[in-house]
Rosetta silent file (secondary structure, phi, psi, omega in degrees, C-alpha in Angstrom):
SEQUENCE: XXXXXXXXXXXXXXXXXXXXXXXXXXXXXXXXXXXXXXXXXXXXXXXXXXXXXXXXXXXXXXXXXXXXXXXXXXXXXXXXXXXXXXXXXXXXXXXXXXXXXXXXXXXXXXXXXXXXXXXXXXXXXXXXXXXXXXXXXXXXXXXXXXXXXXXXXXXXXXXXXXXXXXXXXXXXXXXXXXXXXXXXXXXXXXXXXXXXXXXXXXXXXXXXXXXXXXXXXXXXXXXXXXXXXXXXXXXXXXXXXXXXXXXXXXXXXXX
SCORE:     score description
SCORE:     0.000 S_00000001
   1 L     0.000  114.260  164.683  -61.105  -63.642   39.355 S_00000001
   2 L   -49.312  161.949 -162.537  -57.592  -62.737   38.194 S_00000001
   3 H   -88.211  -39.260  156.591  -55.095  -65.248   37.054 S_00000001
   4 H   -23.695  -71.803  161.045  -53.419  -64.149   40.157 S_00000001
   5 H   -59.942  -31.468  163.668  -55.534  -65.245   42.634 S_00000001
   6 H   -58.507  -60.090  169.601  -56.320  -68.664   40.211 S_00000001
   7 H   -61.318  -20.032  145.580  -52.505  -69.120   41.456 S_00000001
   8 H   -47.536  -63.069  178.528  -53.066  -68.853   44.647 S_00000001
   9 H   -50.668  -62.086  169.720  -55.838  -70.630   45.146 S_00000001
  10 H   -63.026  -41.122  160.607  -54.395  -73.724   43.127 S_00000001
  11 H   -17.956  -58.120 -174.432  -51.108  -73.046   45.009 S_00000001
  12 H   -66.370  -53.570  170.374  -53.453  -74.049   48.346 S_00000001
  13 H   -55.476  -23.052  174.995  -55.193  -76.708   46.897 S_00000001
  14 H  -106.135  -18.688  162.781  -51.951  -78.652   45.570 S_00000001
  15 H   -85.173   28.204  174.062  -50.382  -78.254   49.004 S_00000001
  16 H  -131.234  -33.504  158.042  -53.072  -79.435   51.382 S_00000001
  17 H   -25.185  -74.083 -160.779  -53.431  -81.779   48.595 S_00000001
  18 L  -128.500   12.264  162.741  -50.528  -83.539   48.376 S_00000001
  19 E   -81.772  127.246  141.247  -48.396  -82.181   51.444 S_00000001
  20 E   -81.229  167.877 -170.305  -48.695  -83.780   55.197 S_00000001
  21 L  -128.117  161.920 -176.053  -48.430  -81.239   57.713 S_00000001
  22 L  -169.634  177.693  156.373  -46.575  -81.187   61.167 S_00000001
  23 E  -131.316  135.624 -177.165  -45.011  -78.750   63.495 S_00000001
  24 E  -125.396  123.851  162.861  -41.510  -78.979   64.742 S_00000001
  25 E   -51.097  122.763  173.871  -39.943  -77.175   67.690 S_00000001
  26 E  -143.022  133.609 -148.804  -37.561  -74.459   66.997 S_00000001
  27 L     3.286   75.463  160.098  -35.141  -72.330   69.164 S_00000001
  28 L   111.516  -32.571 -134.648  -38.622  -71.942   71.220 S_00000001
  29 E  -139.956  149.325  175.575  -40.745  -71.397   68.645 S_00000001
  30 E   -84.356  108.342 -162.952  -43.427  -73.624   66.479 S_00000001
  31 E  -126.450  165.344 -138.390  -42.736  -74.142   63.329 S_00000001
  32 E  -129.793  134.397  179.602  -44.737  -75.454   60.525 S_00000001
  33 L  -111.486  137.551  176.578  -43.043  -78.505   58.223 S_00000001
  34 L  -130.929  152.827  161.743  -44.618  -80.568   55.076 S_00000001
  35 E  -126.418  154.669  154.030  -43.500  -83.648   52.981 S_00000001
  36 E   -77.909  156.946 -168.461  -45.354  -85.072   50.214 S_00000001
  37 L   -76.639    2.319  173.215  -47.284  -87.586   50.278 S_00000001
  38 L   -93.516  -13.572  167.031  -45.067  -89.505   47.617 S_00000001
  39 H   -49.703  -34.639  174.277  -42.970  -89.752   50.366 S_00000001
  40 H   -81.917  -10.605 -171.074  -45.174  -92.725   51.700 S_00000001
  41 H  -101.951    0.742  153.439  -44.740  -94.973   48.925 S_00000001
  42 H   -64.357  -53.147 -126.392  -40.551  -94.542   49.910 S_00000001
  43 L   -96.556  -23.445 -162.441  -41.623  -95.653   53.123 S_00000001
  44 L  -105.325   13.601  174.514  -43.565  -98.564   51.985 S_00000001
  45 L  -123.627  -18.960  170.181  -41.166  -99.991   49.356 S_00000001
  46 L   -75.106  -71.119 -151.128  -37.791  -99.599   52.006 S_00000001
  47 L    67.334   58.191  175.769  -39.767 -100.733   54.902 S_00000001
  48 L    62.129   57.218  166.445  -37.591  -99.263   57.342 S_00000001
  49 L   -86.207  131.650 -154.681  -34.764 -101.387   55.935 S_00000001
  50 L   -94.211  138.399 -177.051  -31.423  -99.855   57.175 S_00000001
  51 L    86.704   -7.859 -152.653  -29.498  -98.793   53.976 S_00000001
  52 L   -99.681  143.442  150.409  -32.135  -99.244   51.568 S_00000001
  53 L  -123.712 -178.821  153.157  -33.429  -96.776   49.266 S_00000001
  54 E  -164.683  135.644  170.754  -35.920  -96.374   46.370 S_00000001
  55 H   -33.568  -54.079 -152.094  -36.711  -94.072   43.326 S_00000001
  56 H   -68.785  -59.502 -175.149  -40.284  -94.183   42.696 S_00000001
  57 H   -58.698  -38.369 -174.198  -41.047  -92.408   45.929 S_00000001
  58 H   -56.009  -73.824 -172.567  -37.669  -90.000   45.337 S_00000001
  59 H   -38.372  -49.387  170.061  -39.078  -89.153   41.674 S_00000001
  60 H   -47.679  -73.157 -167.501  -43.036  -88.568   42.640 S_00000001
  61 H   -46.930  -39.721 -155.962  -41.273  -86.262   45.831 S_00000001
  62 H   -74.817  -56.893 -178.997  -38.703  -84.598   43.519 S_00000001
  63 H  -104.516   13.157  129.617  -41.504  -83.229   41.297 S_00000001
  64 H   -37.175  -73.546 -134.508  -44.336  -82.298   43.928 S_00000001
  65 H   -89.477   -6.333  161.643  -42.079  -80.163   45.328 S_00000001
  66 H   -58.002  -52.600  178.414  -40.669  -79.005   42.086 S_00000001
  67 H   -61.816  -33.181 -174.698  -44.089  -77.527   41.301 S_00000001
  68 H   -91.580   -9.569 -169.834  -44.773  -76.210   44.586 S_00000001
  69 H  -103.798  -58.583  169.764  -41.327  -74.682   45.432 S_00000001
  70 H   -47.701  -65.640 -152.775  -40.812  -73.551   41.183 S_00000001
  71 H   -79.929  -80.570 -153.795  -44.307  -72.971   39.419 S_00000001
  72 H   -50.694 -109.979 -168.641  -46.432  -71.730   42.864 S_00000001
  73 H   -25.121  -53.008  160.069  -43.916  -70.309   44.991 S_00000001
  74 L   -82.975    3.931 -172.476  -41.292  -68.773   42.907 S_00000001
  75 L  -107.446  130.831  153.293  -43.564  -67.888   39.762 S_00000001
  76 L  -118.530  118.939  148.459  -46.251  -64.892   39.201 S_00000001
  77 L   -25.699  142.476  145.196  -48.733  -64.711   36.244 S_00000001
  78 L  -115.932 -168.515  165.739  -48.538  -62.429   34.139 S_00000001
  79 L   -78.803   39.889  149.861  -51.589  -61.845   31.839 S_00000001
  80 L  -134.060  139.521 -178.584  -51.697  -64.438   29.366 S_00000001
  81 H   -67.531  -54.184  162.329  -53.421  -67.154   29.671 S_00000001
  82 H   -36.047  -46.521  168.578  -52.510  -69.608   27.057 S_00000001
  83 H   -72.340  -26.932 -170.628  -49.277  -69.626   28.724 S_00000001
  84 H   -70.356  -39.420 -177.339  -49.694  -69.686   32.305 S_00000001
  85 H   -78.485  -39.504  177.071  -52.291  -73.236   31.144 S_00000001
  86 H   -67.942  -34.560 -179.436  -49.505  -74.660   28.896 S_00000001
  87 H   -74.975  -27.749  176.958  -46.839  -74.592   31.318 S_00000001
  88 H   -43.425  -78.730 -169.299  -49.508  -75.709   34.359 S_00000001
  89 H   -18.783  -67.422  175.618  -50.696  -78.288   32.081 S_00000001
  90 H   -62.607  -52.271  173.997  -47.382  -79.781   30.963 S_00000001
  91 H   -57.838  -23.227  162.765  -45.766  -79.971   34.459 S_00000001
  92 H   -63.770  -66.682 -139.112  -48.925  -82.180   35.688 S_00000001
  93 H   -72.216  -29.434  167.011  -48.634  -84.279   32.909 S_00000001
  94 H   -28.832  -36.798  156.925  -44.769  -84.916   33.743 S_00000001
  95 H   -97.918  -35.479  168.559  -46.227  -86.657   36.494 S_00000001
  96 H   -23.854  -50.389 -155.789  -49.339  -87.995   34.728 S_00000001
  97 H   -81.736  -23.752  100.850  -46.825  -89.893   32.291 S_00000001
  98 H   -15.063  -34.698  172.858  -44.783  -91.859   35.532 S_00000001
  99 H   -65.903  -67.070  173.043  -48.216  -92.753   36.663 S_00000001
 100 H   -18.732  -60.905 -164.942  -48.633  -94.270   33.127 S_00000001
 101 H   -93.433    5.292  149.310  -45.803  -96.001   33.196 S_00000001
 102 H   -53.166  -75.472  160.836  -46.221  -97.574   36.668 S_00000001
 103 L   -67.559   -5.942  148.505  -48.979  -99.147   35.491 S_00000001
 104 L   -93.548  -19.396  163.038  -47.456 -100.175   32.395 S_00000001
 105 L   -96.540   -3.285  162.821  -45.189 -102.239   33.897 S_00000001
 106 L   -78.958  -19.745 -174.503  -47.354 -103.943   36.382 S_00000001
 107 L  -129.475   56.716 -153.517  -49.439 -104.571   33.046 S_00000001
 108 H   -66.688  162.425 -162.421  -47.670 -104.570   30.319 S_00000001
 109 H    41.359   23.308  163.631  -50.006 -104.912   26.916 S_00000001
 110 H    33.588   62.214  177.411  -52.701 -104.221   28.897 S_00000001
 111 L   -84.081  -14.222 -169.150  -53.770 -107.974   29.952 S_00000001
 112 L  -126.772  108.284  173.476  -54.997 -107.627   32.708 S_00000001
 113 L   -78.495    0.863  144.217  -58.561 -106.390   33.265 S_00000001
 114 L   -75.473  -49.895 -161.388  -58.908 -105.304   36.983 S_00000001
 115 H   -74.342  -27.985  176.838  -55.779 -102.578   36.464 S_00000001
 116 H   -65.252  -35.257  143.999  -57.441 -101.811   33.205 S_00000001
 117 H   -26.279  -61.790 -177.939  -60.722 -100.939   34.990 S_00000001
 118 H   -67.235  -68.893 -159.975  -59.355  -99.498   38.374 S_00000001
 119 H   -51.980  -41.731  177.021  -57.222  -97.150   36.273 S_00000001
 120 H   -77.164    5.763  143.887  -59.840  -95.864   33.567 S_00000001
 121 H  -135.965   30.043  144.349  -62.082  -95.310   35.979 S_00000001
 122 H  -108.207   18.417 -175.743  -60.725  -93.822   38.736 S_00000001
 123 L  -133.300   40.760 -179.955  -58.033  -91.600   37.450 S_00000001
 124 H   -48.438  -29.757 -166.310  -60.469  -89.685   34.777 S_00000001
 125 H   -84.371  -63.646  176.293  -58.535  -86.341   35.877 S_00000001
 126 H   -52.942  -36.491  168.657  -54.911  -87.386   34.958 S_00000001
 127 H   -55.895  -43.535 -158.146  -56.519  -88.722   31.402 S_00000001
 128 H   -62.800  -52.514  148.283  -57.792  -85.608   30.876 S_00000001
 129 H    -8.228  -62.550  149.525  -54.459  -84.019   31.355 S_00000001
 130 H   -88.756    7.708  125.853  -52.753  -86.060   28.993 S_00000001
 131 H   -72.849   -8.192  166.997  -55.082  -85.236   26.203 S_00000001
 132 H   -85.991  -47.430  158.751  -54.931  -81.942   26.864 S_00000001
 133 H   -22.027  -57.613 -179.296  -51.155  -82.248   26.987 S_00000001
 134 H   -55.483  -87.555 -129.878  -51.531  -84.332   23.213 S_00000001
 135 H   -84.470  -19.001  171.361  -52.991  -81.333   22.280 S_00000001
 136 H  -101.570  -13.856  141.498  -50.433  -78.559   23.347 S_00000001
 137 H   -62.015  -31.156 -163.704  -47.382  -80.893   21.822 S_00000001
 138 L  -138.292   77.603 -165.436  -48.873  -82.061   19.171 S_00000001
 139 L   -49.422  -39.743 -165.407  -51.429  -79.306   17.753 S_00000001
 140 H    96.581 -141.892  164.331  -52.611  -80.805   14.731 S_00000001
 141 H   -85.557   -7.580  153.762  -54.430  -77.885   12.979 S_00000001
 142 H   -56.425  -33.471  169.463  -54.785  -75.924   15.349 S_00000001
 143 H   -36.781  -25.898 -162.803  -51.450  -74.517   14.241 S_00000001
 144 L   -86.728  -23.385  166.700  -53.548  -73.077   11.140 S_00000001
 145 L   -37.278  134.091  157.735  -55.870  -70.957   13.675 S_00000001
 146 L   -99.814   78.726 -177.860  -55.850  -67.090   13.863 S_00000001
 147 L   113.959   -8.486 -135.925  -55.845  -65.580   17.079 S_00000001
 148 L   -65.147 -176.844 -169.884  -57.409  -67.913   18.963 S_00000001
 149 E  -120.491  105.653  166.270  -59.208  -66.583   22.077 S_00000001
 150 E   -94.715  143.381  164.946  -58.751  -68.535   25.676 S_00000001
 151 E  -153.987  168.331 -177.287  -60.620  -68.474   28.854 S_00000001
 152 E  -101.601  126.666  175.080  -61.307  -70.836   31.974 S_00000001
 153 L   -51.523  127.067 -179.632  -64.493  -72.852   31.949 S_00000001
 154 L    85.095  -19.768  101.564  -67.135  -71.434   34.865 S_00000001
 155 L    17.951  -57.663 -147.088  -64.299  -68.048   35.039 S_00000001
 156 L  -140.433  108.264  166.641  -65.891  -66.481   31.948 S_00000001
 157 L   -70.110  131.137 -170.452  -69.074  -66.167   29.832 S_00000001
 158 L  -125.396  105.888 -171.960  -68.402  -66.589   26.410 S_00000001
 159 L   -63.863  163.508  170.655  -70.975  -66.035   23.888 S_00000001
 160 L  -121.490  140.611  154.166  -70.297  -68.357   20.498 S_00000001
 161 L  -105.849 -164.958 -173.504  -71.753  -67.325   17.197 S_00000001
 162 L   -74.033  151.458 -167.229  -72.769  -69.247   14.583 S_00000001
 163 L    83.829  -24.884  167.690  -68.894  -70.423   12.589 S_00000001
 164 L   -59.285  119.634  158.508  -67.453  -69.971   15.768 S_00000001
 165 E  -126.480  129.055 -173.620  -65.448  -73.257   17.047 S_00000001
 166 E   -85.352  113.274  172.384  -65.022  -74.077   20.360 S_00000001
 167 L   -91.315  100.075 -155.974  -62.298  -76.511   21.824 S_00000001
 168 L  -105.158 -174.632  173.263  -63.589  -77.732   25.013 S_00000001
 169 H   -31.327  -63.197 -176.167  -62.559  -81.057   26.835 S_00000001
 170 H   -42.060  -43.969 -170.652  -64.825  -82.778   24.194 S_00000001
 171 H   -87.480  -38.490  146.903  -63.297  -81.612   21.411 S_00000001
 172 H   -49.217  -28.490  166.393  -60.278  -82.750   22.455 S_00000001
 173 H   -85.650  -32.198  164.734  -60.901  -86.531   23.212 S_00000001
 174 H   -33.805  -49.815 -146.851  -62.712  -86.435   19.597 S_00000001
 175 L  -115.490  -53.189 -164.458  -59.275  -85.015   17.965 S_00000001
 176 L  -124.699   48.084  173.824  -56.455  -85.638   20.340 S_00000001
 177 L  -111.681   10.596  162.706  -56.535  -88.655   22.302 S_00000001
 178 L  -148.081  162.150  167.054  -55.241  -90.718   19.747 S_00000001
 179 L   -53.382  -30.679 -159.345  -53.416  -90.857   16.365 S_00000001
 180 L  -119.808   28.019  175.994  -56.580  -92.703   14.883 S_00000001
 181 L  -110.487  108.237  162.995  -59.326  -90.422   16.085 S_00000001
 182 L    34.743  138.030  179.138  -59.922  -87.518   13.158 S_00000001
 183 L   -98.790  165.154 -167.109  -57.768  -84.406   12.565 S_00000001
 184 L   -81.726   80.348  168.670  -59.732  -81.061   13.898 S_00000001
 185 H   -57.937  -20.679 -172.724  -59.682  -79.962    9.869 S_00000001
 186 H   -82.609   -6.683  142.514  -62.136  -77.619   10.652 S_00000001
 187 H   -36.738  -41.615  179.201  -59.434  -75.440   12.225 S_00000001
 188 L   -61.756  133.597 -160.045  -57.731  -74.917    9.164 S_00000001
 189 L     3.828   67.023  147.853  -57.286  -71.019    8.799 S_00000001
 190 L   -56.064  105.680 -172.426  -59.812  -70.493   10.968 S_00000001
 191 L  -117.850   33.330  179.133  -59.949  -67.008   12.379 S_00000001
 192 L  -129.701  122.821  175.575  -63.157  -67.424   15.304 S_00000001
 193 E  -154.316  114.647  179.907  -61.578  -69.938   17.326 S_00000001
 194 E  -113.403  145.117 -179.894  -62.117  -70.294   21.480 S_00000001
 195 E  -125.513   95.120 -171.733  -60.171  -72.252   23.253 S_00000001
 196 E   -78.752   94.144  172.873  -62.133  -73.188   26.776 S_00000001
 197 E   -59.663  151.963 -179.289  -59.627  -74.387   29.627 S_00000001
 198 L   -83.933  165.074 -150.514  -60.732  -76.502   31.867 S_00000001
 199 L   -76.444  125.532 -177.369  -61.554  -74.894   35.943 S_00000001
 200 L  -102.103   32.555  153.470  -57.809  -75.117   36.806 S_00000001
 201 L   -77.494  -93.938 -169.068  -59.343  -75.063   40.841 S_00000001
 202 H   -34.004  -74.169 -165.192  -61.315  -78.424   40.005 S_00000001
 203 H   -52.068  -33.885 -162.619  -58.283  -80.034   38.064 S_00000001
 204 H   -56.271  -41.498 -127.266  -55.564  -78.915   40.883 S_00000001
 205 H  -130.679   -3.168  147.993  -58.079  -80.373   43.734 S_00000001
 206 H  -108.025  -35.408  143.504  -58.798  -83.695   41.717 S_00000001
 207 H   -18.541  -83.648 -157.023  -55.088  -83.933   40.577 S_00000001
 208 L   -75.366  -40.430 -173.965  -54.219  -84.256   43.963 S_00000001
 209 H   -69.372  -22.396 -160.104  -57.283  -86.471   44.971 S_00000001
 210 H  -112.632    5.158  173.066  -56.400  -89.238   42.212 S_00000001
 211 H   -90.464  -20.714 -165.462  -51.999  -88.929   42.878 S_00000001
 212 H   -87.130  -42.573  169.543  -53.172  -89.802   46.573 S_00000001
 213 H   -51.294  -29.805  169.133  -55.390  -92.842   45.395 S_00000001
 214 H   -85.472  -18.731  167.876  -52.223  -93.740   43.315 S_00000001
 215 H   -92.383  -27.023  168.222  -49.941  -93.764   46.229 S_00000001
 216 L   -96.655   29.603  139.367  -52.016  -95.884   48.160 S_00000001
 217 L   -70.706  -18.733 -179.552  -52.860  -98.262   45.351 S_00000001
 218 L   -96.658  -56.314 -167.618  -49.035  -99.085   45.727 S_00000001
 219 L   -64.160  -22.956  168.712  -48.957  -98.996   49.358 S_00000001
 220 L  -116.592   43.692  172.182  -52.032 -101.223   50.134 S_00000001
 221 L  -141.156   89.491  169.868  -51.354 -104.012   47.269 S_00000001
 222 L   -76.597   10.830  160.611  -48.089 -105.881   48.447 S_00000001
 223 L   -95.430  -20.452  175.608  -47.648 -107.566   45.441 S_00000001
 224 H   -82.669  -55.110 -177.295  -47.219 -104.519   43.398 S_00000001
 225 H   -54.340  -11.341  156.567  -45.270 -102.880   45.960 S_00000001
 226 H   -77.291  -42.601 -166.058  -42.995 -106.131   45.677 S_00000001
 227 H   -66.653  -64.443 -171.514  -43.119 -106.176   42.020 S_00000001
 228 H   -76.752  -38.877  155.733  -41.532 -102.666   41.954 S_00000001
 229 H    10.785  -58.627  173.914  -39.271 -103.238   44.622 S_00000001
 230 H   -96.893   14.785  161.967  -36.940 -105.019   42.313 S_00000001
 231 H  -100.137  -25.581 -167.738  -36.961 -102.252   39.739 S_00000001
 232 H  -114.643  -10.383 -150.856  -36.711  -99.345   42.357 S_00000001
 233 E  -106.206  149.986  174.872  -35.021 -100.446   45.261 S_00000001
 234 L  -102.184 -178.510 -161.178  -31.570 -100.592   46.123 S_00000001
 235 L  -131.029  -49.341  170.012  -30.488 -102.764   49.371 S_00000001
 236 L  -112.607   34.986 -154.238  -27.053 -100.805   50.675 S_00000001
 237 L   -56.465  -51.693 -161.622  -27.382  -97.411   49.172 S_00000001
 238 L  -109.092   57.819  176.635  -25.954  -96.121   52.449 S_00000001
 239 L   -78.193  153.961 -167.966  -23.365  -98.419   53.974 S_00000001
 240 L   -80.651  -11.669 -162.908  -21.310  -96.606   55.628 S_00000001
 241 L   -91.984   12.496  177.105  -17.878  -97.674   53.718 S_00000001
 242 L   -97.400    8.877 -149.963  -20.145  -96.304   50.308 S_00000001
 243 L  -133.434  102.571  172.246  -20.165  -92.563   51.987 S_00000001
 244 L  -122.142  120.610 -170.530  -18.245  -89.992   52.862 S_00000001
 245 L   -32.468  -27.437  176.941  -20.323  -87.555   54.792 S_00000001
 246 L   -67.265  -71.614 -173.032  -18.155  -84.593   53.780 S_00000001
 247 L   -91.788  -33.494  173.087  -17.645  -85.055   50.240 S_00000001
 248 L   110.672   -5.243 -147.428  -20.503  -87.566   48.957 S_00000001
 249 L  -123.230  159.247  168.267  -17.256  -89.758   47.966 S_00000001
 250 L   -45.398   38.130  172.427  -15.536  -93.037   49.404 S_00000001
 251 L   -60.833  -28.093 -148.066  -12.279  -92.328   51.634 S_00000001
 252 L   -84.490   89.800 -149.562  -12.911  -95.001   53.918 S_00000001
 253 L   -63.077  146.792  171.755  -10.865  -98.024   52.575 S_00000001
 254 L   -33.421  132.536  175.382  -12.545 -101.561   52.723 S_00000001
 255 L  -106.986    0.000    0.000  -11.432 -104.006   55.742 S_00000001
């Protein structure tokens, strides 16, 4: 399968993913509208308040649709691979790291042993992200590599000989999920080196299953959706004397 068609395919899979769907009437004619689904935890931290807004849902929405309007929709592969997986890669983890830090602030120092549970083991996809991320910021020794050679796991058979090293998933949570786990030394100027991406079908289509378990972990716990409340939400965003429909700016003097 061409890297072409890999963008397609994930293209479908992060919009059925993380889009609702609708149809809207238009001069006549049916036409077909999506929001994201970060869009619900807006809904559930205003709660229809008149005036109110809040960020969390705006941010999540802003960079769905950055990916899907940007990366899918205005971008085509070209043939290399290493790049087309670092830039994928990094733009998940942009949201990966806002997940993080949701949950570092309902739990800060990581005291509390139900969110430390629920999160390691239901969001297994988004870790894996940000160790793969750790590893295309912060190579290690892989910088000292010659050449290496990428393909996507289940894509491509790749024989290994023996001296051949392969960086798979594994070898990354060994080497680059932390500061204190081992540097990959065996890298150093290293010129048989494969570097096996993970099926970017499978992440895009569990991405999107574990951001929608994270928007309803906010939307059906009303103390965390209170708790951020007073961090996200504003109370009179839109009064009318803060607005001027035209310009964005205040004429309308106080009475």
């Amino acid at each position: 399968m061409s890297l072409q068609e890999i963008h397609k395919n994930c293209h479908r899979l992060f919009h059925e993913g993380l889009f609702e769907k609708y149809f809207v009437e238009e001069n006549g004619q049916e036409e077909f509208m999506g929001y994201s689904k970060a869009c619900k935890v807006y809904d559930k931290l205003i709660e229809d308040a008149t005036g109110r807004t809040d960020c969390i849902g705006e941010n999540f929405n802003q960079l769905i649709n950055r990916i899907d309007e940007e990366w899918f929709t205005n971008y085509t592969p070209g043939g290399n691979l290493d790049y087309y997986f670092f830039n994928y890669f990094l733009l998940l983890y942009l949201i990966v790291e806002r997940v993080d830090l949701i949950f570092h602030v309902i739990n800060q120092d990581g005291k509390s042993k139900l969110f430390n549970d629920f999160q390691f083991n239901n969001f297994k996809t988004l870790r894996k992200i940000n160790k793969w991320a750790n590893f295309i910021k912060h190579p290690k020794e892989f910088m000292f590599t010659h050449w290496p050679t990428y393909y996507i796991k289940d894509q491509e058979q790749v024989e290994l000989s023996e001296g051949d090293v392969l960086i798979n998933t594994e070898f990354i949570f060994e080497h680059y999920f932390s500061e204190s786990k081992p540097r990959p030394v065996i890298l150093e100027n290293h010129e048989s080196v494969f570097v096996e991406i993970p099926n970017l079908e499978d992440i895009t289509r569990q991405f999107c299953r574990e951001m929608n378990m994270f928007f309803d972990f906010i939307c059906c716990n009303q103390v965390v959706a209170d708790y951020l409340k007073k961090k996200s939400t504003v109370e009179s965003f839109f009064e009318l004397d803060n607005i001027d429909l035209d310009n964005g700016l205040s004429d309308i003097p106080n009475e």
